[in-house]
PyMOL commands that place a pseudoatom at each C-alpha (Angstrom):
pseudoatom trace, name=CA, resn=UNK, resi=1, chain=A, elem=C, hetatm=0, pos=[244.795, -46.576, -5.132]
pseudoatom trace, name=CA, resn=UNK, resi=2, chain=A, elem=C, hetatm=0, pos=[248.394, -47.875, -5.293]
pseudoatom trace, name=CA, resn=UNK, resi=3, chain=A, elem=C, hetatm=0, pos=[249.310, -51.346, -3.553]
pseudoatom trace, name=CA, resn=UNK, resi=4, chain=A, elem=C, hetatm=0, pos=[251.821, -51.444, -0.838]
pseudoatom trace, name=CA, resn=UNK, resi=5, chain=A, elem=C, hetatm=0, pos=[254.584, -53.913, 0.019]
pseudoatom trace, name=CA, resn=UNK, resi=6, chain=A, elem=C, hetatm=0, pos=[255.314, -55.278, 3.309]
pseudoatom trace, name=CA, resn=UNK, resi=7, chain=A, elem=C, hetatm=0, pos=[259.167, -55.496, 3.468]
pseudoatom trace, name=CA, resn=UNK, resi=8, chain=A, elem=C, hetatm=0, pos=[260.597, -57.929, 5.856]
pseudoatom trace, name=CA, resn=UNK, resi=9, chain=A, elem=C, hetatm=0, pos=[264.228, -58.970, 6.505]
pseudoatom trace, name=CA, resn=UNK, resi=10, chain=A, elem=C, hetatm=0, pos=[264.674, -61.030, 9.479]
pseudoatom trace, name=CA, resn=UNK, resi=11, chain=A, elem=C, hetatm=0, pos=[267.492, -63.623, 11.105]
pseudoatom trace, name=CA, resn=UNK, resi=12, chain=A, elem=C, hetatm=0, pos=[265.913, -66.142, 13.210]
pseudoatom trace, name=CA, resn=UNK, resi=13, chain=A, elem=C, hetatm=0, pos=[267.840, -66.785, 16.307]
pseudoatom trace, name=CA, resn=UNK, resi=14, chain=A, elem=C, hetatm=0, pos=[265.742, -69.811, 17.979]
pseudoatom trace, name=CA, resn=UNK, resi=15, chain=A, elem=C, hetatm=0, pos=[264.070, -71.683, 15.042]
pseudoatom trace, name=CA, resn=UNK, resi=16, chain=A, elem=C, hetatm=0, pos=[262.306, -73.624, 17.694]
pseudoatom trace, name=CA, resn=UNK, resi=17, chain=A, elem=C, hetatm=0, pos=[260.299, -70.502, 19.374]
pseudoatom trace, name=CA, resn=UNK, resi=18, chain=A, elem=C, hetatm=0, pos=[260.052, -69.137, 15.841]
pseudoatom trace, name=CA, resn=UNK, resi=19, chain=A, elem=C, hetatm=0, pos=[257.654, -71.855, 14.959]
pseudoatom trace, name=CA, resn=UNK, resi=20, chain=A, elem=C, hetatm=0, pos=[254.989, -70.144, 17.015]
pseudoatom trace, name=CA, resn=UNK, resi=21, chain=A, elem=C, hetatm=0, pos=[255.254, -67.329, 15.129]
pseudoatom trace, name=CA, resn=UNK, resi=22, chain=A, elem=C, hetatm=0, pos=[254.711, -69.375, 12.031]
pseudoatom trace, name=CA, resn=UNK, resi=23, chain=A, elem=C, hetatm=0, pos=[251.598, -70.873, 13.172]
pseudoatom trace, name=CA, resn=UNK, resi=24, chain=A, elem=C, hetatm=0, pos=[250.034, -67.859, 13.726]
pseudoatom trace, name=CA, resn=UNK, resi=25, chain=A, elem=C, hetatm=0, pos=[250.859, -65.724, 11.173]
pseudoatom trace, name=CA, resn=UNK, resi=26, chain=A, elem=C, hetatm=0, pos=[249.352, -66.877, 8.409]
pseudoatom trace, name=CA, resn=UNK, resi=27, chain=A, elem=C, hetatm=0, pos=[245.690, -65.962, 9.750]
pseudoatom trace, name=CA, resn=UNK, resi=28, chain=A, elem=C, hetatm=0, pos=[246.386, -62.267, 9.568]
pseudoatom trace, name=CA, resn=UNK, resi=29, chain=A, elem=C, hetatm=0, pos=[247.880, -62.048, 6.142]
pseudoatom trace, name=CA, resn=UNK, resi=30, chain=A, elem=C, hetatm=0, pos=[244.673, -64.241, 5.314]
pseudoatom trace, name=CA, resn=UNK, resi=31, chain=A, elem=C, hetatm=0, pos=[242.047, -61.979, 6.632]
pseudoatom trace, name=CA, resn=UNK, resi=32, chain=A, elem=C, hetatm=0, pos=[244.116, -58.751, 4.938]
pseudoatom trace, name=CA, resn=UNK, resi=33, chain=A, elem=C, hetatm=0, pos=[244.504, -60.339, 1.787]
pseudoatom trace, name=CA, resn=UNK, resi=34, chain=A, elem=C, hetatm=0, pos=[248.000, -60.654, 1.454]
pseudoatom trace, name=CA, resn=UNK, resi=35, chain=A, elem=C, hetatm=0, pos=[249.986, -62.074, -1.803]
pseudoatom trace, name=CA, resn=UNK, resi=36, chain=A, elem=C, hetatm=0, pos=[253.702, -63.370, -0.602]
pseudoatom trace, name=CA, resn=UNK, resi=37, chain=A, elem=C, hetatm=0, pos=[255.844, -62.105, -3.608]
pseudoatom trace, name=CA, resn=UNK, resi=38, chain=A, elem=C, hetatm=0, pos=[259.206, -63.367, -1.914]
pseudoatom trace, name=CA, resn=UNK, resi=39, chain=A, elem=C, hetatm=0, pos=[259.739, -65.525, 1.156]
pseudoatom trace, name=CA, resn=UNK, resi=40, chain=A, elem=C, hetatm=0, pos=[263.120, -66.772, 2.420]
pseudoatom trace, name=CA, resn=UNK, resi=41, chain=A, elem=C, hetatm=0, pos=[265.325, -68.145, -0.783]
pseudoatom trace, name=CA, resn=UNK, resi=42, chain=A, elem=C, hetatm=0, pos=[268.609, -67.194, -2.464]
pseudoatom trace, name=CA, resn=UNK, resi=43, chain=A, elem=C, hetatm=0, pos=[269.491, -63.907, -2.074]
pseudoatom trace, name=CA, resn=UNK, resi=44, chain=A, elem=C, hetatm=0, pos=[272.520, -61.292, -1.907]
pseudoatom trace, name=CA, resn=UNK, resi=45, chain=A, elem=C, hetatm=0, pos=[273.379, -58.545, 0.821]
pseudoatom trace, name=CA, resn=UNK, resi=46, chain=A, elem=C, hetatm=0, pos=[275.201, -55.750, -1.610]
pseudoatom trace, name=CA, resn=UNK, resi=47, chain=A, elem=C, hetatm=0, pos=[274.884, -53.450, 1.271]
pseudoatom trace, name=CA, resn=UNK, resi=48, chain=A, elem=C, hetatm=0, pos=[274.294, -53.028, 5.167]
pseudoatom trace, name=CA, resn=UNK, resi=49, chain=A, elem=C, hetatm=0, pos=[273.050, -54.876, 7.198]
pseudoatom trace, name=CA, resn=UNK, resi=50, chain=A, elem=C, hetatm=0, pos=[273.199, -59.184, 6.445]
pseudoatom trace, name=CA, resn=UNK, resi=51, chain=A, elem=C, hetatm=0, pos=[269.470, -61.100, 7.388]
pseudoatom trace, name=CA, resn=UNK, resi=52, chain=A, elem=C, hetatm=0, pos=[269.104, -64.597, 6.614]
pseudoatom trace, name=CA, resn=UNK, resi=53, chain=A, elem=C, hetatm=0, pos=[265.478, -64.487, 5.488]
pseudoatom trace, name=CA, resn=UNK, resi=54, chain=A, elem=C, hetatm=0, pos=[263.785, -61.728, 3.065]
pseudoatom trace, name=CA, resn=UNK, resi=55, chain=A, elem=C, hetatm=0, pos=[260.433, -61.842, 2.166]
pseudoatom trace, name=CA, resn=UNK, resi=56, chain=A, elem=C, hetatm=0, pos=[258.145, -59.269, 0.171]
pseudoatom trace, name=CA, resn=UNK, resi=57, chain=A, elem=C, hetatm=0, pos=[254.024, -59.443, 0.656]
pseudoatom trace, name=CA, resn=UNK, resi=58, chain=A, elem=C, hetatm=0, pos=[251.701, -57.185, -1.478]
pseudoatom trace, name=CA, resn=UNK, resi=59, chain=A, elem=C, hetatm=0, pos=[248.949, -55.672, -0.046]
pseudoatom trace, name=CA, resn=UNK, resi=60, chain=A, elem=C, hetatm=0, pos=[245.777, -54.093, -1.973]
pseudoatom trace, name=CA, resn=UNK, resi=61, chain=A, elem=C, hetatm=0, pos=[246.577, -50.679, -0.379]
pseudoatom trace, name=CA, resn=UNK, resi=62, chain=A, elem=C, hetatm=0, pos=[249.144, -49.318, 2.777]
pseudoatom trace, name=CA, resn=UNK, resi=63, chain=A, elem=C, hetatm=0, pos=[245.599, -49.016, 5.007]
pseudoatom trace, name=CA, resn=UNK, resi=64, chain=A, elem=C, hetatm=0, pos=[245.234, -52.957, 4.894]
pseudoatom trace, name=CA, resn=UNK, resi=65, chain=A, elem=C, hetatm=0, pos=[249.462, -53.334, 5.036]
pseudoatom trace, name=CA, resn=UNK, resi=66, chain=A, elem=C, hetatm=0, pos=[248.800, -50.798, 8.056]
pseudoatom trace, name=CA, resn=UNK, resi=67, chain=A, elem=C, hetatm=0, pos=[245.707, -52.553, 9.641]
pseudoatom trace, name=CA, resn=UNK, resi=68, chain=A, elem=C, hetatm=0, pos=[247.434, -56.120, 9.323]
pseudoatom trace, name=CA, resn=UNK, resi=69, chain=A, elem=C, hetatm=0, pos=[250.368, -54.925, 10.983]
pseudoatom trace, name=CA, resn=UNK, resi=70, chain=A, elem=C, hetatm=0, pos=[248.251, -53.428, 13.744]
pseudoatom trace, name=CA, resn=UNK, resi=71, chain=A, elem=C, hetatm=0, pos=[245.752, -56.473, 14.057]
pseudoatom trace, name=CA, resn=UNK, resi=72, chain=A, elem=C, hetatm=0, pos=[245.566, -58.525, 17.275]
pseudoatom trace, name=CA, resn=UNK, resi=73, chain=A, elem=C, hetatm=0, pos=[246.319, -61.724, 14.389]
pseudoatom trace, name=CA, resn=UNK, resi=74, chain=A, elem=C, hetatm=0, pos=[249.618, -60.360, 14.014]
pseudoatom trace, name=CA, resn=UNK, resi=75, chain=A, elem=C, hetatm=0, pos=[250.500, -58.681, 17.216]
pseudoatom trace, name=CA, resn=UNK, resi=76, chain=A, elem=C, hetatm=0, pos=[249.838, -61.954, 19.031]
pseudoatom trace, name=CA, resn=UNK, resi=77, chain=A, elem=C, hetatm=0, pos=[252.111, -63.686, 16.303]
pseudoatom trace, name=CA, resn=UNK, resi=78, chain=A, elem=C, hetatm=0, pos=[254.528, -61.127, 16.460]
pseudoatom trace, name=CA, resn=UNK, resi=79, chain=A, elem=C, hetatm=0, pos=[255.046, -61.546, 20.372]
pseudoatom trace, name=CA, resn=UNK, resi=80, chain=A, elem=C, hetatm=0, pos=[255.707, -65.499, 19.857]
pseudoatom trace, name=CA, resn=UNK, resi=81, chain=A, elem=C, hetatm=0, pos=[258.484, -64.724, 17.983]
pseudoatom trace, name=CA, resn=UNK, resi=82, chain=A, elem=C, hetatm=0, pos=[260.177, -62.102, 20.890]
pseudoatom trace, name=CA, resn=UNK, resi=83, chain=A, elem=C, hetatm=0, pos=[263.630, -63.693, 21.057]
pseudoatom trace, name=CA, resn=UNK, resi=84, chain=A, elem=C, hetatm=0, pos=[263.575, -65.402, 18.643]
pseudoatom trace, name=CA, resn=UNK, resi=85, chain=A, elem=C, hetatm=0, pos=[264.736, -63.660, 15.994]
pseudoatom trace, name=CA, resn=UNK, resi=86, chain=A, elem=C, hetatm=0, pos=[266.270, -60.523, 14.830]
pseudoatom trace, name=CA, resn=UNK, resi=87, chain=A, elem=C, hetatm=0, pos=[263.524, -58.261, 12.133]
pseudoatom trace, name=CA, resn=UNK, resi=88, chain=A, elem=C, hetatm=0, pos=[263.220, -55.333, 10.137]
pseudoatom trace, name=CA, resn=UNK, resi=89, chain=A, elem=C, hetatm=0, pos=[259.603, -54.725, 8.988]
pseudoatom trace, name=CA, resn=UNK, resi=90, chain=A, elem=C, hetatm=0, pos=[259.139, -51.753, 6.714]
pseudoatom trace, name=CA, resn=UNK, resi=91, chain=A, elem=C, hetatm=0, pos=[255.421, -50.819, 4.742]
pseudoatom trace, name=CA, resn=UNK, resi=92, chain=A, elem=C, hetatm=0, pos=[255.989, -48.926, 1.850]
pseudoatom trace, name=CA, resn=UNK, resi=93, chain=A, elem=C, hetatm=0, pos=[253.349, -47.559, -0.851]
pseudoatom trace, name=CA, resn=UNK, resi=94, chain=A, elem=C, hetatm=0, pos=[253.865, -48.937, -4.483]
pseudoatom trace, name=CA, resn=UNK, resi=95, chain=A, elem=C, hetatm=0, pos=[253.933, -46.538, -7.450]
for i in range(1, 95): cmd.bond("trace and resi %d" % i, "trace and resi %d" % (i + 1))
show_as sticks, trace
zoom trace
């Protein structure tokens, strides 16, 4: 079964209701196993559009990228950062 990669560009808008998000987070890419490959860093926008913050997570397979996503752990993390920033989340299968 081929891994997956959870793609995330985002700008953060209110770094102080961000944090909220950043407390909770972490507990659902915990329980799904999640590996951060990238997270925040130097980095170069060669096209579109420009985000602040990149970051790259590998997952064991797009069902546990999926159920992550989908899991109250993240939902209720996601909806502290409403707001707060500006993201693009994309799950893509590996090869």
């Amino acid at each position: 079964m081929p891994k997956a990669y959870w793609i995330a560009h985002v700008t953060v808008k209110d770094p102080e209701a961000y944090t909220g998000y950043q407390r909770l987070a972490p507990a659902a890419f915990e329980k799904f196993g999640a590996r951060f490959l990238a997270r925040g860093g130097e980095s170069d926008c060669c096209e579109g559009t420009r985000y602040e913050r990149h970051v790259v997570i590998e997952f064991d397979s797009l069902e546990k990228a999926r159920a992550c996503y989908s899991s109250k752990e993240y939902q209720n993390a996601k909806a502290n950062r409403d707001g707060a920033c500006n993201a693009h989340v994309t799950l893509v299968e590996g090869l």
